[in-house]
Backbone as a printed PyTorch tensor [residue, N CA C, xyz], in Angstrom:
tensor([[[  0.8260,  -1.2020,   0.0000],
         [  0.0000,   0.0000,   0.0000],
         [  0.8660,   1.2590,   0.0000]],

        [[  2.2080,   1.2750,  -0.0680],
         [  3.0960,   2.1720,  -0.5530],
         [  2.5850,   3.3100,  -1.2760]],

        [[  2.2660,   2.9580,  -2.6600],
         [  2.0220,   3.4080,  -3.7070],
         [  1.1830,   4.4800,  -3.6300]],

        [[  0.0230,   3.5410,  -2.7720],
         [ -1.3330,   4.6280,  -2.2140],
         [ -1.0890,   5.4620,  -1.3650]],

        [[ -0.0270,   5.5210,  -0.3720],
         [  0.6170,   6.4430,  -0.0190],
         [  1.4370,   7.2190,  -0.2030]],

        [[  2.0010,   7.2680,  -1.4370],
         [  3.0300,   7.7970,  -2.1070],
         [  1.7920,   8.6630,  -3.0650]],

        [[  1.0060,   8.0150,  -3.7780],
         [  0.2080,   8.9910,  -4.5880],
         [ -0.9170,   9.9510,  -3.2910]],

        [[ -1.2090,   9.9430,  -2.2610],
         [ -2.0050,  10.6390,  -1.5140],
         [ -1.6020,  11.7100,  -1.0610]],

        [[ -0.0240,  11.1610,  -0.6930],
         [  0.8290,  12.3730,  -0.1110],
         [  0.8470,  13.1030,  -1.2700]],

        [[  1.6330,  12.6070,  -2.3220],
         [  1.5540,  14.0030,  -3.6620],
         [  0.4590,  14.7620,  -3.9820]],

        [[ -0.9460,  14.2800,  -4.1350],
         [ -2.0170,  14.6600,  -4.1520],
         [ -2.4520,  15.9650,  -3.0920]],

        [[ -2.2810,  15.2870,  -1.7510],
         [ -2.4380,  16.0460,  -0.7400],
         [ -1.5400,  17.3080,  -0.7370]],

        [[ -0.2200,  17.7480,  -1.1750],
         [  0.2530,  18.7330,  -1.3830],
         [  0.3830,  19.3020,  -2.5530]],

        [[  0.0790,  18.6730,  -3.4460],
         [ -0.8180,  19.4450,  -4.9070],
         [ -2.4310,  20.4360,  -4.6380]],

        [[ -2.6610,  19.5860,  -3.4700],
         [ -3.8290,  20.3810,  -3.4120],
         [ -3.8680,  21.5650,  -2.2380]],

        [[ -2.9880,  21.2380,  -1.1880],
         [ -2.4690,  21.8610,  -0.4310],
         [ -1.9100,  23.5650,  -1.5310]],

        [[ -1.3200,  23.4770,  -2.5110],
         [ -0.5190,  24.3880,  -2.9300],
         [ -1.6420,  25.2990,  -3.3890]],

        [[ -2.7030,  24.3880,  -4.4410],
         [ -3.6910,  24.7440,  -5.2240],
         [ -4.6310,  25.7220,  -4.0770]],

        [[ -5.0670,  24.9860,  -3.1560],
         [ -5.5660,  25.9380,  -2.4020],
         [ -5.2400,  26.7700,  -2.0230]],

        [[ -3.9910,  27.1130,  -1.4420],
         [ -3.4620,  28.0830,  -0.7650],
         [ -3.2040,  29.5530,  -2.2480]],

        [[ -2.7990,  29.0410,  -3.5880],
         [ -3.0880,  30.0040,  -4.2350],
         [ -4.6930,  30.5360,  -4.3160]],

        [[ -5.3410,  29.5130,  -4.4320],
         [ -6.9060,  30.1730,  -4.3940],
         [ -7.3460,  30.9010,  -3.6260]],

        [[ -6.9700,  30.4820,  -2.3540],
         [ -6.9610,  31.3900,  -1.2670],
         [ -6.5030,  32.7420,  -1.2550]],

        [[ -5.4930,  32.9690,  -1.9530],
         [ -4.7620,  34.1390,  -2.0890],
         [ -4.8440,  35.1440,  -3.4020]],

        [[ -5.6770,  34.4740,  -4.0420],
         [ -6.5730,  35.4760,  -5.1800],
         [ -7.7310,  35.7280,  -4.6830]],

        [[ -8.3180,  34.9820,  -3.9870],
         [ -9.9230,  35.2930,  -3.3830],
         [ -9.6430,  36.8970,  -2.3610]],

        [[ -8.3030,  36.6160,  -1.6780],
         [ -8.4040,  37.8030,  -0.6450],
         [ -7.7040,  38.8890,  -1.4170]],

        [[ -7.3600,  38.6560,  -2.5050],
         [ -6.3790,  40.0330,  -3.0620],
         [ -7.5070,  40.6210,  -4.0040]],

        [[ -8.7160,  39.7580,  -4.6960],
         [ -9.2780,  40.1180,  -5.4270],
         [-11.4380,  40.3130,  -4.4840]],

        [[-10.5700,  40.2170,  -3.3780],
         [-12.2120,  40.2710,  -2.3330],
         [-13.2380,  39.4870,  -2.9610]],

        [[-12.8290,  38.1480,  -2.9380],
         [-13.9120,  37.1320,  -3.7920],
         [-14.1370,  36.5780,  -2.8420]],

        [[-15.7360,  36.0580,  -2.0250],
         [-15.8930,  35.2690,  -0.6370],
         [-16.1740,  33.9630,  -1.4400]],

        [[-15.5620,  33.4040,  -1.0230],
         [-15.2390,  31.5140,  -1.8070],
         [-16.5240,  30.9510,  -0.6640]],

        [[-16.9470,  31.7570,   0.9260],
         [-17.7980,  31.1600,   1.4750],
         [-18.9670,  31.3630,   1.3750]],

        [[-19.1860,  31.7910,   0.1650],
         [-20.4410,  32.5690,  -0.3090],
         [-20.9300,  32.1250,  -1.4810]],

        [[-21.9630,  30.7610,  -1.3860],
         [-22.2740,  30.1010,  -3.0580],
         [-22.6380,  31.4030,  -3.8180]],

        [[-23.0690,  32.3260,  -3.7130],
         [-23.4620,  33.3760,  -4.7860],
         [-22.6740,  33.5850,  -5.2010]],

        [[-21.4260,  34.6500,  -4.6780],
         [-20.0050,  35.1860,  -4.8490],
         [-19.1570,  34.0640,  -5.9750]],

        [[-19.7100,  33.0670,  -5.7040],
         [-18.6990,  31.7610,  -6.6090],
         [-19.4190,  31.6380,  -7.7700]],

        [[-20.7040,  31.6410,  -8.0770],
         [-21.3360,  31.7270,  -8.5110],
         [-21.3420,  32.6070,  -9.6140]],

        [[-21.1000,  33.7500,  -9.5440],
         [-20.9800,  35.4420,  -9.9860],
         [-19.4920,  35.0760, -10.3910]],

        [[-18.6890,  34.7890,  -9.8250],
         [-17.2490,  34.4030, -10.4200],
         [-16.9490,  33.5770, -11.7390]],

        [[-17.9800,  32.4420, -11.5430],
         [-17.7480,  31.1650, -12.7750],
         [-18.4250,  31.8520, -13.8680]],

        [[-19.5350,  32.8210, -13.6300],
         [-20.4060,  33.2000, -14.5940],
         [-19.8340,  34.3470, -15.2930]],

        [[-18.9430,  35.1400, -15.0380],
         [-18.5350,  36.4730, -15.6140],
         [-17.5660,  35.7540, -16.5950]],

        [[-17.9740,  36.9310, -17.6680],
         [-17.2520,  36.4290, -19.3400],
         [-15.9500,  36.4410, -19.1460]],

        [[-15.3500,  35.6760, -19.9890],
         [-13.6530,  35.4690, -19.8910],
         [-13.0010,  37.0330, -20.1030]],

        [[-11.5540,  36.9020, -20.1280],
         [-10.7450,  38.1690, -20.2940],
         [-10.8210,  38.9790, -21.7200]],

        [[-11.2950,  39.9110, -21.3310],
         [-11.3450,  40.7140, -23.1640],
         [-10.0190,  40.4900, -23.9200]],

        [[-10.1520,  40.2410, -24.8400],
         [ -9.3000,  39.9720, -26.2010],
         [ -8.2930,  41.3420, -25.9400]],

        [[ -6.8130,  41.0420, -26.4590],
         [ -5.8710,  42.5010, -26.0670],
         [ -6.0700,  43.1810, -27.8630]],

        [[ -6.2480,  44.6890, -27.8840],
         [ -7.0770,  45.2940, -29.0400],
         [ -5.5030,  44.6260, -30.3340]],

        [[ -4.5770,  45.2390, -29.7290],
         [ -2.8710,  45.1950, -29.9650],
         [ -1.8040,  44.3850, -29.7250]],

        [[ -1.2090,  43.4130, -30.4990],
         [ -0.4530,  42.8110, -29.2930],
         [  0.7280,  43.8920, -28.7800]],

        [[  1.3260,  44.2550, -27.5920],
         [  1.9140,  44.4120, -26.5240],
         [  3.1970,  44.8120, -27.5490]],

        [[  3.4350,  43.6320, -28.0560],
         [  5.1820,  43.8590, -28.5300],
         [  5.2190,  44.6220, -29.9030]],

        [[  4.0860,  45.0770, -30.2170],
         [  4.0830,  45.5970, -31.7330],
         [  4.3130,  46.8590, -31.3120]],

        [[  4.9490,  47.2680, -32.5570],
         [  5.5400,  49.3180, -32.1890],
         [  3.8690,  49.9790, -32.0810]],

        [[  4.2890,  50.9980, -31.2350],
         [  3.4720,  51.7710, -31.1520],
         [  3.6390,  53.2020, -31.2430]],

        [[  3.0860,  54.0580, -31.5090],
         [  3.3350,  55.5110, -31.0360],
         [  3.7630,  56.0010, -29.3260]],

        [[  5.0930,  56.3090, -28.8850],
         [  4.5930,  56.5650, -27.1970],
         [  3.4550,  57.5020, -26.5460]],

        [[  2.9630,  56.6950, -25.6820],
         [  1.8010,  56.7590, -24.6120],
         [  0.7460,  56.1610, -24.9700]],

        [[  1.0340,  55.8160, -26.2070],
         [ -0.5240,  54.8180, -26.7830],
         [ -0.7640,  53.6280, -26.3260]],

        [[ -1.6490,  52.9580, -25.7800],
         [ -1.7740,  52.0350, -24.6510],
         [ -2.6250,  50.8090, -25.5520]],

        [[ -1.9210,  50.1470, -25.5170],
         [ -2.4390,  48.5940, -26.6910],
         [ -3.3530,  48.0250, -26.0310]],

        [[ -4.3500,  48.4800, -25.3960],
         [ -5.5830,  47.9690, -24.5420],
         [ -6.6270,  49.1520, -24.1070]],

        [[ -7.5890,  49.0570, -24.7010],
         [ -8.7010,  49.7730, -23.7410],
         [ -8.3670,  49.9930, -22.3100]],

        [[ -8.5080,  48.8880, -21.7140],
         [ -8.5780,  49.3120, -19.9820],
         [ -7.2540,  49.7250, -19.5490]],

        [[ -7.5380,  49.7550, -18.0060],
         [ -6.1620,  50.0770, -17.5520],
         [ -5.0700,  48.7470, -17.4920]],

        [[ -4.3510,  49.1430, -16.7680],
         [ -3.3120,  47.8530, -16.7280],
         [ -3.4630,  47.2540, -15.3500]],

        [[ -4.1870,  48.0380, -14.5630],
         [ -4.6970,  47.5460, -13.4670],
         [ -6.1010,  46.6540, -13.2360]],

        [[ -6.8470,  47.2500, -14.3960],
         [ -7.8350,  46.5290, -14.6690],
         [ -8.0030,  45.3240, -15.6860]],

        [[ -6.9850,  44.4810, -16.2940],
         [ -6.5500,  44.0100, -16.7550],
         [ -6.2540,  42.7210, -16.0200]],

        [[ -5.1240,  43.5460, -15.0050],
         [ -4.3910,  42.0700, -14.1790],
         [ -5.2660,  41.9870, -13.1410]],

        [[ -6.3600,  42.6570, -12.7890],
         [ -7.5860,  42.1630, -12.2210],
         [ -8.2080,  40.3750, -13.0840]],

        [[ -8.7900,  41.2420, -14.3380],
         [ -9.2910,  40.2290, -14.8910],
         [ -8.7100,  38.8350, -15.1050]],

        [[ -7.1670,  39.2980, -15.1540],
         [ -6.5900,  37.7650, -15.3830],
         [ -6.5370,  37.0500, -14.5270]],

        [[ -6.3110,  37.6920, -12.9980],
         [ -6.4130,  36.9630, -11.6550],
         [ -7.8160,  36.4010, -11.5670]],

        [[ -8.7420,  37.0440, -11.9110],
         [-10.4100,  36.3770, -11.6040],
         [-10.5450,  35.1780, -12.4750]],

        [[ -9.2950,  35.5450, -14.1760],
         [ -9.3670,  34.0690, -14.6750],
         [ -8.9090,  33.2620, -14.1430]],

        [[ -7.8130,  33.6390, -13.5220],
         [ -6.9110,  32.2790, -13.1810],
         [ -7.5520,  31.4440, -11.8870]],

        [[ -8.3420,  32.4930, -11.1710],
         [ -9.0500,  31.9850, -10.2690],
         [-10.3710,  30.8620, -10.4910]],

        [[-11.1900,  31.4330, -11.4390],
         [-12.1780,  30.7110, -12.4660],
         [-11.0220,  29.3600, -12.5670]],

        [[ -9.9130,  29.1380, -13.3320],
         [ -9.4890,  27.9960, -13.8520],
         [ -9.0550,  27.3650, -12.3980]],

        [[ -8.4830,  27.6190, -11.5160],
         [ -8.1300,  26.9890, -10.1870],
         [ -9.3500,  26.5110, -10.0340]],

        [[-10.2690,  27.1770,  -9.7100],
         [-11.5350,  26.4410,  -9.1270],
         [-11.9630,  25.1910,  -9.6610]],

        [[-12.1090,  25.0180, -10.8030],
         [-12.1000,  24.2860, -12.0940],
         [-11.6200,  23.0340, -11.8060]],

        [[-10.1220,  23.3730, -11.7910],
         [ -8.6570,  22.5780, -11.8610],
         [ -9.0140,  21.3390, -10.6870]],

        [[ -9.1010,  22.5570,  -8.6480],
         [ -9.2870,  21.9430,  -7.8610],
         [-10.4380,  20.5660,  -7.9170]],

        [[-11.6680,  21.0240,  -8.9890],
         [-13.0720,  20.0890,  -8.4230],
         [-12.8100,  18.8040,  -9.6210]],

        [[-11.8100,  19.2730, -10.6710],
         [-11.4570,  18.0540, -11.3800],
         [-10.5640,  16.9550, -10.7080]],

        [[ -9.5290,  17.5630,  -9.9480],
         [ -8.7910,  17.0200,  -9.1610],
         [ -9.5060,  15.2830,  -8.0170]],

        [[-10.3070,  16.5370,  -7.4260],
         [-11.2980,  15.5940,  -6.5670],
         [-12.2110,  14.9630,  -7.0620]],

        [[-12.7160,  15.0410,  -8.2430],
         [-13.4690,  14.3100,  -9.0940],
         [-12.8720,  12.8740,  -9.2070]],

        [[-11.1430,  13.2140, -10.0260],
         [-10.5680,  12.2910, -10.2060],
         [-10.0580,  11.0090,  -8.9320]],

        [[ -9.6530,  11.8890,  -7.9650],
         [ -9.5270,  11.3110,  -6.2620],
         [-10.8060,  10.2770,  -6.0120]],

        [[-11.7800,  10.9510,  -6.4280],
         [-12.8770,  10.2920,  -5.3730],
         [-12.6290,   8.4650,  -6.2200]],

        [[-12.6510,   8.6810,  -7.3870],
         [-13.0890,   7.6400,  -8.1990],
         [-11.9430,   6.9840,  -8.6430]],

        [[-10.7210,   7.2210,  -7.9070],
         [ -9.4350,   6.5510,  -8.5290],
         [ -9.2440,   5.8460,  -6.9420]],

        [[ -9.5440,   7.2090,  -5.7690],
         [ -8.9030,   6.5540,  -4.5260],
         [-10.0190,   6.0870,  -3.8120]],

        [[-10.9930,   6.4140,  -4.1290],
         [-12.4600,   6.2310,  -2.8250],
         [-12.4600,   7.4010,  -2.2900]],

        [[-13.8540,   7.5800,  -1.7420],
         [-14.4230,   8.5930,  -0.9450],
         [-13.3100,   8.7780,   0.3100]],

        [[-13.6330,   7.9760,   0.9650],
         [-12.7840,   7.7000,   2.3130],
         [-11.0850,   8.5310,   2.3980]],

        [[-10.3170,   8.0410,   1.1400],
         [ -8.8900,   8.2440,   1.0390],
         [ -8.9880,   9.7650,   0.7220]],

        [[-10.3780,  10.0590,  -0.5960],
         [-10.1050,  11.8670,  -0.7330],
         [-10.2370,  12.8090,   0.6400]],

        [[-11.0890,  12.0180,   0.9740],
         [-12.0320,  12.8340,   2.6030],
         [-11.0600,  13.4670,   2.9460]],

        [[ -9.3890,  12.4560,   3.3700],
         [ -8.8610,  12.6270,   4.4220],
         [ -7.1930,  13.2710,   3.9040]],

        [[ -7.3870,  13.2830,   2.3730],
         [ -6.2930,  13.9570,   1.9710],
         [ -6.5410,  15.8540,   1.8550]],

        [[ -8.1380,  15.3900,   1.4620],
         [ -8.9900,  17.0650,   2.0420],
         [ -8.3670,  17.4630,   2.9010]],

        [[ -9.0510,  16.9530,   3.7300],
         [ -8.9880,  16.9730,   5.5490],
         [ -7.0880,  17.4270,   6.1450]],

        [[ -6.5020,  16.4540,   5.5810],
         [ -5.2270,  16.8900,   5.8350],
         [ -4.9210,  18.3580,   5.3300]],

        [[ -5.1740,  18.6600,   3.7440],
         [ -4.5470,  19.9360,   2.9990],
         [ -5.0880,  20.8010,   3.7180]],

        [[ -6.2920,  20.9650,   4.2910],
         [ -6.8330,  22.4080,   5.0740],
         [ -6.2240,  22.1940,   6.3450]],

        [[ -6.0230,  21.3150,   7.0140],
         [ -5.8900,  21.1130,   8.5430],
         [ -4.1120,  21.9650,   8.1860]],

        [[ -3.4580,  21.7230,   6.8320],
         [ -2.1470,  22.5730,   6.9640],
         [ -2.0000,  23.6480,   6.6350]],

        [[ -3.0970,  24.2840,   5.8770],
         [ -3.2980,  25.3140,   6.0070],
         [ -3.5760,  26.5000,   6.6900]],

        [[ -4.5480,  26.0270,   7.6900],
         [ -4.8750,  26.0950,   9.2990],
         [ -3.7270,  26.4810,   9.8740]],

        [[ -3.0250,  25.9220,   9.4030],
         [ -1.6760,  25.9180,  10.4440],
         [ -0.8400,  26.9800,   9.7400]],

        [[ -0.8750,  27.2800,   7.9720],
         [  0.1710,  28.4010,   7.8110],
         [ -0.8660,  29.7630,   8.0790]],

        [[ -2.0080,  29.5540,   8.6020],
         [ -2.3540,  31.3580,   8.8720],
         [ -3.6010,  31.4640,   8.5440]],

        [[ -3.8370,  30.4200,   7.4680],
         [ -5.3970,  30.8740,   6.7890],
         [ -6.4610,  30.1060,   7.5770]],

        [[ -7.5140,  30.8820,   7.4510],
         [ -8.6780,  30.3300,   8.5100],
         [ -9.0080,  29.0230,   8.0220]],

        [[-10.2710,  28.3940,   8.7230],
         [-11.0360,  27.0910,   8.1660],
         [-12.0130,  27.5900,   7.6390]],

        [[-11.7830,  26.6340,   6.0200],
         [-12.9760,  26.9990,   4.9010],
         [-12.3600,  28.2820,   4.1700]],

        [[-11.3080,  29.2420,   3.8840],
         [-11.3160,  29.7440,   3.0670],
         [-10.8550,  29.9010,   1.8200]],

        [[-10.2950,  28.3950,   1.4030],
         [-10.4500,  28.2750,   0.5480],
         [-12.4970,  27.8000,  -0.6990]],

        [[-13.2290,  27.9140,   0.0690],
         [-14.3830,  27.8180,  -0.3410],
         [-14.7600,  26.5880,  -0.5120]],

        [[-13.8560,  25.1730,   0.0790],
         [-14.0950,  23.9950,  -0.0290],
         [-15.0160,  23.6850,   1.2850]],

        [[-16.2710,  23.9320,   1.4360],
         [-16.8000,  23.4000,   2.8920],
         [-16.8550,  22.0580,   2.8280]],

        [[-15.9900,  21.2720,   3.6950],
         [-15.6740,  19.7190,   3.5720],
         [-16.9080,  19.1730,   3.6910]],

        [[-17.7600,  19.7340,   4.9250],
         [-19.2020,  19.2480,   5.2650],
         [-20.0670,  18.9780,   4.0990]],

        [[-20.3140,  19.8690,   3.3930],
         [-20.9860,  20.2020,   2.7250],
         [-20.3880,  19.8740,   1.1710]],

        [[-19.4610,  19.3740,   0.6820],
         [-18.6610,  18.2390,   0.1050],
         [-19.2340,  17.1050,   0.1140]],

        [[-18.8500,  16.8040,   1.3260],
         [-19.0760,  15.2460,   1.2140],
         [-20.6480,  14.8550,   1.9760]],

        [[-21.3130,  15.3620,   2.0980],
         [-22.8830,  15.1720,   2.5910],
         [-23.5100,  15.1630,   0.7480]],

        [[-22.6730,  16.2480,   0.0050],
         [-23.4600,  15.9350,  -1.2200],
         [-23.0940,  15.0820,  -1.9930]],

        [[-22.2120,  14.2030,  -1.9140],
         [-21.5430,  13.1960,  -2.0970],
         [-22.8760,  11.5600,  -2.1600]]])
């Protein structure tokens, strides 16, 4: 049973990492992950506008190869990348549940937040409510 422990542990700090970035776009970009609406409103907003210019092509100086700002921009890409984490994470556990069993994901869950817990971030903010996971399970 090596193996299964060798793939749980990797798992468990793949997801460990995954969360802890999610975590850290949700609070830079004030997204409540504990809030089905808020997540909701996140998955649903249209992808990143198309750039008008590409970037590296000459331009006239001060002419800005994008409508928005550049602040409003690396907004949007963080809300994508956040959209695709979210994504990423529930494929992950999709794949867990049905490769390792319910039981083995539960507790590789269970572990990645319980270390998270421990570097600073509260319980549940990554927007995974374990309860409420695995009851719909």
């Amino acid at each position: 049973m090596q193996i299964n422990d060798d793939v749980s542990q990797r798992l468990g700090s793949s997801l460990e990492a995954l969360n802890a970035r999610i975590v850290r776009l949700a609070i830079g970009l004030g997204v409540s992950l504990d809030d089905r609406a808020s997540v909701e409103k996140l998955m649903q907003q249209p992808q990143v506008p198309q750039v008008a210019h590409e970037r590296r092509a000459s331009r006239p100086e001060g002419q800005s190869s994008y409508s928005g700002s550049s602040g409003d921009r690396r907004v949007a890409h963080q809300r994508e990348e956040l959209r695709g984490l979210l994504v990423l994470r529930y494929h992950m556990e999709t794949v867990s549940v049905n490769d390792n069993g319910l039981a083995v994901t539960r507790q590789i869950l269970v572990d990645a937040e319980d270390h998270l817990v421990r570097r600073g971030f509260k319980p549940g903010a990554d927007g995974l409510g374990l309860d409420d996971f695995f009851n719909a399970s």
